[in-house]
TORKELUM-459439 format. One record per residue (C-alpha): residue in three letters; x, y, z. Coordinates in Angstrom, 2 decimals, decimal comma, m for minus. Example, Ala and Ser with C-alpha at 12.3 -4.5 7.8 and 13.67 -1.06 7.14 Angstrom:
BEGIN
type;east;north;up
ALA;12,30;m4,50;7,80;
SER;13,67;m1,06;7,14;
// end
This chain:
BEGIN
type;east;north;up
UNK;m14,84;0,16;m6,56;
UNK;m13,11;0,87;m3,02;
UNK;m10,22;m0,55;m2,20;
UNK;m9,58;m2,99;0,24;
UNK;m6,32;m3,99;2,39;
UNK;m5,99;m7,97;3,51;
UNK;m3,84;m10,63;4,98;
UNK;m3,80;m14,11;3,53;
UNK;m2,14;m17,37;3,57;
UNK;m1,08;m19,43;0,54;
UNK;m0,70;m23,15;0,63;
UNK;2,63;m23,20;1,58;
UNK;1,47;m21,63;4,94;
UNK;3,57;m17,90;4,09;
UNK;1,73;m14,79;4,89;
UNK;0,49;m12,54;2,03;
UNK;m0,61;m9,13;2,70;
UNK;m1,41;m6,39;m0,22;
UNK;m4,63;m4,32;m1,43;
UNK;m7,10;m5,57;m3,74;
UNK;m10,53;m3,23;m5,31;
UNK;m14,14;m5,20;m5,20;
UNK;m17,37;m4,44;m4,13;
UNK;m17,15;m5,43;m0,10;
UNK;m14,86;m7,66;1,70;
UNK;m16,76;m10,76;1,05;
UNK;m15,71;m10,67;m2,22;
UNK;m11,93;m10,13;m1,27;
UNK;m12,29;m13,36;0,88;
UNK;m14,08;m14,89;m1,77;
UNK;m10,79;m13,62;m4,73;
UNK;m8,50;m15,04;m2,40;
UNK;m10,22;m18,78;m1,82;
UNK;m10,77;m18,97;m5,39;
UNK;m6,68;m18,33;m5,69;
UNK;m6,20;m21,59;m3,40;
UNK;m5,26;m18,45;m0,56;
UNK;m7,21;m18,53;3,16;
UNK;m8,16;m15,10;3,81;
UNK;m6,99;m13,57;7,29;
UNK;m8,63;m9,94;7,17;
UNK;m9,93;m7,94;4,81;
UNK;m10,66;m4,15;5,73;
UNK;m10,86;m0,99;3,59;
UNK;m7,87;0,75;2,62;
UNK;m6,38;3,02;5,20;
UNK;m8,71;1,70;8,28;
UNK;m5,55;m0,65;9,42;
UNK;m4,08;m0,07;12,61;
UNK;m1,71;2,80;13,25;
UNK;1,96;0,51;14,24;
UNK;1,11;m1,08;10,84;
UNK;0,58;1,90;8,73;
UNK;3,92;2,84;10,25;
UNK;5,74;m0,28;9,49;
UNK;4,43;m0,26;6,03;
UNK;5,11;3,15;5,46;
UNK;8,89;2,81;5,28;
UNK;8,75;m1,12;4,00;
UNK;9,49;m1,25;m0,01;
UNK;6,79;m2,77;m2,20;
UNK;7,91;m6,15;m4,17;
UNK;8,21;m5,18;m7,65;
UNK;7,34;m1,43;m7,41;
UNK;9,08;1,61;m8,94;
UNK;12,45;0,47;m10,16;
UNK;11,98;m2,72;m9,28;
UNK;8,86;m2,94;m11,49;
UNK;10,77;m1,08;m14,97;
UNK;13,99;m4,04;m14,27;
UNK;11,35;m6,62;m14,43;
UNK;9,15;m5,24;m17,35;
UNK;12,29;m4,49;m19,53;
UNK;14,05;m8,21;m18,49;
UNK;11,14;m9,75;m19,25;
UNK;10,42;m7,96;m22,91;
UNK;14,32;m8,91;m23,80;
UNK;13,95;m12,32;m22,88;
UNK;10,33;m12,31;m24,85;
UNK;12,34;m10,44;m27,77;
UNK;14,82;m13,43;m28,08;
UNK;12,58;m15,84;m28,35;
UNK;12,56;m17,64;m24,77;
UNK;9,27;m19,17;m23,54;
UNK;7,61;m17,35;m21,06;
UNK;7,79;m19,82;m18,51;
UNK;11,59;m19,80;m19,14;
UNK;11,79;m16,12;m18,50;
UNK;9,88;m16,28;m15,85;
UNK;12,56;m18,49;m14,65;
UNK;14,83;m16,68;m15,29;
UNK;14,03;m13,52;m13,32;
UNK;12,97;m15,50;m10,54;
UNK;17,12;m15,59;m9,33;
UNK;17,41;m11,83;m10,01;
UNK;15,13;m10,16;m6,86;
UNK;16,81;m9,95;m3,41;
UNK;13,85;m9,53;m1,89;
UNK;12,10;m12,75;m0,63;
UNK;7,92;m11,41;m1,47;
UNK;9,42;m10,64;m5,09;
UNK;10,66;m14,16;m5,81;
UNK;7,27;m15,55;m4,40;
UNK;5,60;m13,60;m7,07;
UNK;7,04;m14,54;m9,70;
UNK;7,48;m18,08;m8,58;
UNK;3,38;m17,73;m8,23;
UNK;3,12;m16,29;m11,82;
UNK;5,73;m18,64;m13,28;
UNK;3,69;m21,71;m12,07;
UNK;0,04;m20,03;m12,95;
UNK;1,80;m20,01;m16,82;
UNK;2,83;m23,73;m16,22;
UNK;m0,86;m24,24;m15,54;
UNK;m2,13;m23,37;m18,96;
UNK;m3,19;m19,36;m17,50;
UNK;m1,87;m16,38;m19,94;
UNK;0,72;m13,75;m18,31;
UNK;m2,19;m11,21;m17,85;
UNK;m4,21;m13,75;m15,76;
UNK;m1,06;m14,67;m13,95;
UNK;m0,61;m10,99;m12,95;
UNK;m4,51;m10,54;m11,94;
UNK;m3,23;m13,74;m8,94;
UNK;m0,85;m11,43;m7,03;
UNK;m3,59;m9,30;m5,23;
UNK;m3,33;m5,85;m6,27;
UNK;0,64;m6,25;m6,97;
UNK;0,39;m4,88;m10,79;
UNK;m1,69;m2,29;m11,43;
UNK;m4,76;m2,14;m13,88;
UNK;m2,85;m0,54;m16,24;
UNK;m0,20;m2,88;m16,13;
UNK;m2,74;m5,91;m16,33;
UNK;m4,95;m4,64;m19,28;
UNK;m1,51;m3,65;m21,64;
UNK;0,30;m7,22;m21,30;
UNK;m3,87;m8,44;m21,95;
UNK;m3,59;m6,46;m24,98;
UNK;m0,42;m7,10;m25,89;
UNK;m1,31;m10,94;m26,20;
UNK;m4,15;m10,76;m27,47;
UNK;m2,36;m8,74;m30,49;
UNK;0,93;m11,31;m30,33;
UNK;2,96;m8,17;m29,49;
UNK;4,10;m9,10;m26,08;
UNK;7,35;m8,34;m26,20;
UNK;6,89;m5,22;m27,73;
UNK;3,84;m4,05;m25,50;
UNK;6,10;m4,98;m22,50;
UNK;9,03;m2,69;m23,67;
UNK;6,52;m0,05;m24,53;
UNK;5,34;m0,75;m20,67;
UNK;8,67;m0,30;m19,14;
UNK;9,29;3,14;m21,45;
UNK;6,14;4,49;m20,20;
UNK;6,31;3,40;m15,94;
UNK;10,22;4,95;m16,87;
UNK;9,06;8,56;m18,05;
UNK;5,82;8,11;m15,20;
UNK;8,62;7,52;m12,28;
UNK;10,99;10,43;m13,54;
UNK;8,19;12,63;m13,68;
UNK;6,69;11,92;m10,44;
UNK;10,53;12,36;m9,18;
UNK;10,88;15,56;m10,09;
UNK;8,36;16,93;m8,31;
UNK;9,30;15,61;m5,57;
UNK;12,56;16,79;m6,04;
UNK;11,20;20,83;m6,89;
UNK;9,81;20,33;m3,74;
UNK;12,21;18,80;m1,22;
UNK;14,85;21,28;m0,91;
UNK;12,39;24,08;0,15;
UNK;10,81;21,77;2,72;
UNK;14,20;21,06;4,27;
UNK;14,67;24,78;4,39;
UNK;11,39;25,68;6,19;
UNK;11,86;23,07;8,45;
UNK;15,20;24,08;9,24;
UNK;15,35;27,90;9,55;
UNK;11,78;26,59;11,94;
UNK;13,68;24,78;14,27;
UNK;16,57;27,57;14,18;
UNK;13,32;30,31;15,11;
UNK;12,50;27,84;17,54;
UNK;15,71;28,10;19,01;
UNK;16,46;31,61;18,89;
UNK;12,69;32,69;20,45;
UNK;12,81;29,48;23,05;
UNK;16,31;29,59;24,27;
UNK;18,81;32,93;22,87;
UNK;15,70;35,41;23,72;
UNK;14,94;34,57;27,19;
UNK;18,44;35,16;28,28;
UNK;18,35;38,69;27,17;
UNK;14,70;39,07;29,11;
UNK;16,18;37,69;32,39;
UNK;19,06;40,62;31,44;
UNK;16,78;43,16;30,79;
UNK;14,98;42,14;33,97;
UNK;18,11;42,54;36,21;
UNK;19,27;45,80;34,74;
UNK;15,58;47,03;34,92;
UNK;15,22;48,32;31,82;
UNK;12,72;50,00;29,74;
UNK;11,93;47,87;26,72;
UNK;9,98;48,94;23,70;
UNK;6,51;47,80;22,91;
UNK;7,81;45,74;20,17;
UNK;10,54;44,20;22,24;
UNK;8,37;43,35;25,02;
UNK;6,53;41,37;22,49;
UNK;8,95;39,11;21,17;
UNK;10,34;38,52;24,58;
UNK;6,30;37,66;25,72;
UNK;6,94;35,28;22,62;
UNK;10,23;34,03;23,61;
UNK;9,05;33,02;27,11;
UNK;5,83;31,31;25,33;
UNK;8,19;29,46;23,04;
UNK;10,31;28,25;26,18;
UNK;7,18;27,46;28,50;
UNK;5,72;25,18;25,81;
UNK;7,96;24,67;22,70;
UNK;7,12;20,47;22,91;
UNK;3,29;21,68;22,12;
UNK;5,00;23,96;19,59;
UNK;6,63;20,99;17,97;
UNK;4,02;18,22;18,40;
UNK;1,07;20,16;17,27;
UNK;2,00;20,59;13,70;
UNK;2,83;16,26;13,52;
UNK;m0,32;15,69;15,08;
UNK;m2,21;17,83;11,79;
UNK;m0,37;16,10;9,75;
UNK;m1,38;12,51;10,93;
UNK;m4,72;14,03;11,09;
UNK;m4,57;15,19;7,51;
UNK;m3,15;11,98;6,68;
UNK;m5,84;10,30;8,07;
UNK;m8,38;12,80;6,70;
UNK;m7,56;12,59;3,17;
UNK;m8,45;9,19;2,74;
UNK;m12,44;9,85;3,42;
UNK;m12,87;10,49;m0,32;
UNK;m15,34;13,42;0,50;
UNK;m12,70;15,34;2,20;
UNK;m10,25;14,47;m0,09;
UNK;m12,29;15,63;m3,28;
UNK;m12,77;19,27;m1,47;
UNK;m8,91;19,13;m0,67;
UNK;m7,88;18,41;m4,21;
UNK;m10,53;21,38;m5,43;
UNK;m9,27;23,35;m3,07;
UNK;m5,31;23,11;m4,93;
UNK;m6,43;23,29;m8,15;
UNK;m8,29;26,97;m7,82;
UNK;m4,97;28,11;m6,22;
UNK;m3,28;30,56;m8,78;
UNK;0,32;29,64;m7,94;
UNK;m0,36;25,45;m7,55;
UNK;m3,44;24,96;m9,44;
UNK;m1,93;24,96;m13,08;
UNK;1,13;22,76;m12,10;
UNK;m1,44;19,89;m10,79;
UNK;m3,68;20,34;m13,79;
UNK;m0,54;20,06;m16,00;
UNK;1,14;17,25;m13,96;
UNK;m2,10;15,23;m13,92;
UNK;m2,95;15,90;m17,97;
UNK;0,53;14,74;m19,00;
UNK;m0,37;11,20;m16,65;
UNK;m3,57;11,02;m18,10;
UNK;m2,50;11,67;m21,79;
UNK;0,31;9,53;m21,26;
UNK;m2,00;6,51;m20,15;
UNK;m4,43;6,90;m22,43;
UNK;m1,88;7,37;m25,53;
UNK;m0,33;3,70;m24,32;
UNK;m3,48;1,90;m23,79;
UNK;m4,77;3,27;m27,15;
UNK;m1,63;2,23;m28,82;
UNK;m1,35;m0,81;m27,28;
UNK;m5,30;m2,34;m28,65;
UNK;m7,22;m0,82;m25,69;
UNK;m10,38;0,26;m26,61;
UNK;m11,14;3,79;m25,84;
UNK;m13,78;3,86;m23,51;
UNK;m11,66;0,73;m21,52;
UNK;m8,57;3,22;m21,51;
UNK;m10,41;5,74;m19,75;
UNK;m11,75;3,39;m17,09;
UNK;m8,30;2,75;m16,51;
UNK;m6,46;6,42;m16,91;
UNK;m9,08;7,55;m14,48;
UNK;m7,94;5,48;m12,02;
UNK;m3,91;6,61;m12,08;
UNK;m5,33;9,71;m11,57;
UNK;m3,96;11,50;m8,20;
UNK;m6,29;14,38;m7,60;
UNK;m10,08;13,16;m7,27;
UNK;m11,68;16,33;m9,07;
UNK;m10,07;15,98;m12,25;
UNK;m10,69;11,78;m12,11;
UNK;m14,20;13,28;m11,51;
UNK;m14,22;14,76;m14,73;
UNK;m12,86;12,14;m16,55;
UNK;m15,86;9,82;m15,49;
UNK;m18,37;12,20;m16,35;
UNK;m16,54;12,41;m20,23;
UNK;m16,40;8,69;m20,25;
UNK;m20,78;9,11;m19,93;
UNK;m20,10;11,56;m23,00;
UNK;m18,01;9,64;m24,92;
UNK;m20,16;6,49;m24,46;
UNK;m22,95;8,73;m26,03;
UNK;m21,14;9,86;m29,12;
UNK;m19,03;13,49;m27,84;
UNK;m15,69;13,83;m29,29;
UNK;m13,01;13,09;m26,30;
UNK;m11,55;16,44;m26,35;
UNK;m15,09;18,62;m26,01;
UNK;m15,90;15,82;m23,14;
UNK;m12,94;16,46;m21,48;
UNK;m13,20;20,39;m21,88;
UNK;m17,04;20,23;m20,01;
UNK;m14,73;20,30;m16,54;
UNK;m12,70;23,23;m17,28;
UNK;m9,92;22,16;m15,48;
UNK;m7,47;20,34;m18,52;
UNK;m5,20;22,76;m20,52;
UNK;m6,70;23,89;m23,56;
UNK;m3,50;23,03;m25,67;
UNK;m3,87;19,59;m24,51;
UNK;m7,47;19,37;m25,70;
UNK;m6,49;20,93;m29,02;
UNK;m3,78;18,27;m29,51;
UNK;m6,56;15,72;m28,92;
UNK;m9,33;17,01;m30,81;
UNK;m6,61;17,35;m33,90;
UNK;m5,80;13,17;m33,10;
UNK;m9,41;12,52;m33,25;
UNK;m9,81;14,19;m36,94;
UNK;m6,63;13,12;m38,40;
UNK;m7,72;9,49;m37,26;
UNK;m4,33;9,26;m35,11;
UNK;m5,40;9,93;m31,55;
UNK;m2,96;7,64;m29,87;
UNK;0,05;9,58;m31,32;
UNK;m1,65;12,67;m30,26;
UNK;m1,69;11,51;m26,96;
UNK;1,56;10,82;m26,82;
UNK;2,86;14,06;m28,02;
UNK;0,13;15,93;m26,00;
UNK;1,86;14,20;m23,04;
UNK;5,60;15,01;m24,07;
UNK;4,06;18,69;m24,81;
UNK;2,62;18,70;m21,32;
UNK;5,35;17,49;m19,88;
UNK;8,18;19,54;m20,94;
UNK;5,90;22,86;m20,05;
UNK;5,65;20,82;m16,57;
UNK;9,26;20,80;m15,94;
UNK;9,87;24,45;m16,79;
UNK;7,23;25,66;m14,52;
UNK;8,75;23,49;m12,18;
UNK;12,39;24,73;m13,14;
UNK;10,39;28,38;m12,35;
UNK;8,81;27,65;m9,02;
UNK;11,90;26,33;m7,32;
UNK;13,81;29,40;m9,12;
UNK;11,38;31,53;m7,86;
UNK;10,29;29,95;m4,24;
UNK;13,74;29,29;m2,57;
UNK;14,54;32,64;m2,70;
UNK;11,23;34,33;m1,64;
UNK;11,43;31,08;1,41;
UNK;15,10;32,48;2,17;
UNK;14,01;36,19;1,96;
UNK;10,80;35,76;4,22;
UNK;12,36;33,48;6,94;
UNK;15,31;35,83;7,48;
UNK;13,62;38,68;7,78;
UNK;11,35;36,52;10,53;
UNK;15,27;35,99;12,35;
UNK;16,39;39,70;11,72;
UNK;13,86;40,86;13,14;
UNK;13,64;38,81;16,13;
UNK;17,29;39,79;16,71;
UNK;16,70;43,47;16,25;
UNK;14,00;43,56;18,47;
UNK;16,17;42,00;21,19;
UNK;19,28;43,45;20,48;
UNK;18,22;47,04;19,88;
UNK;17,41;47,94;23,77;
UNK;21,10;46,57;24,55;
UNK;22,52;49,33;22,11;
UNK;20,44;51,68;23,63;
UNK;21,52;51,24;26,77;
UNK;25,22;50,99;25,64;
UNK;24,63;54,64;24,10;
UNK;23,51;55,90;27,12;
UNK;26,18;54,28;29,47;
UNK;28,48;56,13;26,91;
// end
């Protein structure tokens, strides 16, 4: 279903805003009177205006990341020691600092006062908890595991988050170092080289071809080095905007995952999520076909969610998980090995779960590997782009200093 961003207000007049998945916005506005809320606006995902996107952009979900494992794991202690849920719920409500935070789980402690279950109190806050989330705790009561399927929740957003972490750590240090030995280019070719071309000019020199060149780019650099900087933020807000038109963003993710050097590290990083999801669901009472519905959905890169639909068709009609999942091409085989072992030894879920730690670890050492590998070639390349600017510019000077001696 697509996914829809809206603005509400509850009874107490306070103004809700968050993303909810239905079949138009009709039904969003419908959700939200049945939940006692009057709908504002209800628009699809990513078609709000600009100054919000931007606002939102740096503003800190209630009860996301951290926030989210702190509440799971209070609430499966307090569970564990035998309070009532309504008197954990109470409980957490003084920990948050954040204002939206305690209005959720004042919301959810008063839908459990009402006679609703913890999973139906979680469906109320509009898009808050994920599916995932929702259809564990579901299972968990149903079972009368809650408190265990809750700390089983928390391990798994835990090892989700410090995964998703370290990729974006691999990744931050060389993106800090292109953008600063850029800005250093910039500087050298927009403001160091055109000094030595009004020199060259007033000594009326003969430059070489290759000098003349990176002077012609110097005095480019100077004449329109805002363009120079703007251009490359305006593709990215128009990639930003672009990847959201799931068409585009389907050919994009394609696109990564036939590139030798990335394409394995997103196959892996997505398998270990996937296995990972389904492993918990599966252990947890989800039925299979259920658990993919949902793994699909955590899913980052649209081609291999692709593929996971089309094995859920399969698996509805009797193929084994791991030759569904194989039809793509795009999963590791060891993973699908690992699974099709789980399915004849009867004990998929554990399977999962150590396909996923299996996956996982051979993530982080290619990770470990890239960054070994990329900083340096990143350092290499970029200062041979400086020396050579320099020796192109300073090479005439010693010329000339030669021939004056």
């Amino acid at each position: 279903m697509p996914l829809f961003s809206y603005k509400a207000l509850d009874t107490d007049g306070q103004a809700l805003a968050g993303e909810m998945e239905a079949a138009s916005a009709a039904e969003v506005a419908a959700r939200l009177q049945e939940q006692g809320h009057l709908p504002v606006e209800a628009v699809p995902a990513g078609q709000g205006s600009g100054a919000t996107s931007w606002r939102t952009l740096f503003k800190p979900k209630p009860l996301a990341g951290e926030r989210l494992v702190q509440f799971t794991r209070q609430l499966a202690t307090l569970l564990g020691a035998g309070q009532p849920l309504d008197r954990a719920l109470t409980i957490l409500l003084e920990l948050p600092e954040e204002e939206a935070s305690r209005r959720i789980v004042a919301d959810m402690r008063e839908a459990v006062r009402g006679g609703a279950s913890l999973s139906a109190a979680l469906e109320r806050q509009h898009g808050t908890f994920a599916p995932l989330y929702v259809n564990m705790v579901r299972a968990g009561e149903a079972g009368g595991a809650l408190a265990e399927t809750l700390s089983r929740l928390a391990d798994y957003l835990e090892r989700s988050a410090a995964l998703k972490a370290r990729v974006i750590n691999a990744l931050v240090y060389p993106a800090i170092l292109l953008v600063m030995v850029g800005l250093a280019l910039l500087f050298l070719l927009g403001y160091v080289v055109p000094q030595f071309a009004q020199m060259y000019e007033s000594l009326d020199a003969e430059l070489p071809l290759f000098t003349r060149a990176v002077i012609g780019l110097g005095m480019f650099v100077r004449e329109w080095w805002i363009v120079l900087l703007v251009v490359p933020c305006l593709a990215l807000l128009w990639l930003d905007r672009r990847s959201r038109d799931p068409a585009f963003r389907e050919r994009l993710d394609g696109w990564l995952l036939r590139r030798r050097f990335c394409g394995p590290l997103v196959a892996k990083v997505e398998t270990g999520r996937l296995a990972r999801t389904l492993g918990t669901l599966v252990r947890n009472g989800v039925p299979l076909m259920s658990a993919l519905g949902i793994a699909r959905k955590v899913m980052g890169n649209r081609v291999l969610a692709a593929d996971v639909e089309a094995a859920t068709e399969q698996v509805r009609n009797g193929v084994p998980l791991s030759t569904a999942l194989g039809q793509g091409g795009h999963f590791p085989r060891l993973a699908l090995q690992m699974i099709q072992v789980g399915e004849e030894s009867g004990e998929l879920d554990a399977m999962l779960t150590r396909a996923a730690e299996t996956i996982e670890h051979q993530t982080s050492l290619a990770l470990d590997r890239m960054l070994a590998a990329l900083v340096p070639i990143v350092t290499v390349v970029l200062a041979g782009v400086v020396g050579i600017v320099v020796m192109a510019v300073l090479t005439p000077l010693y010329d000339l200093t030669g021939a004056i001696g």
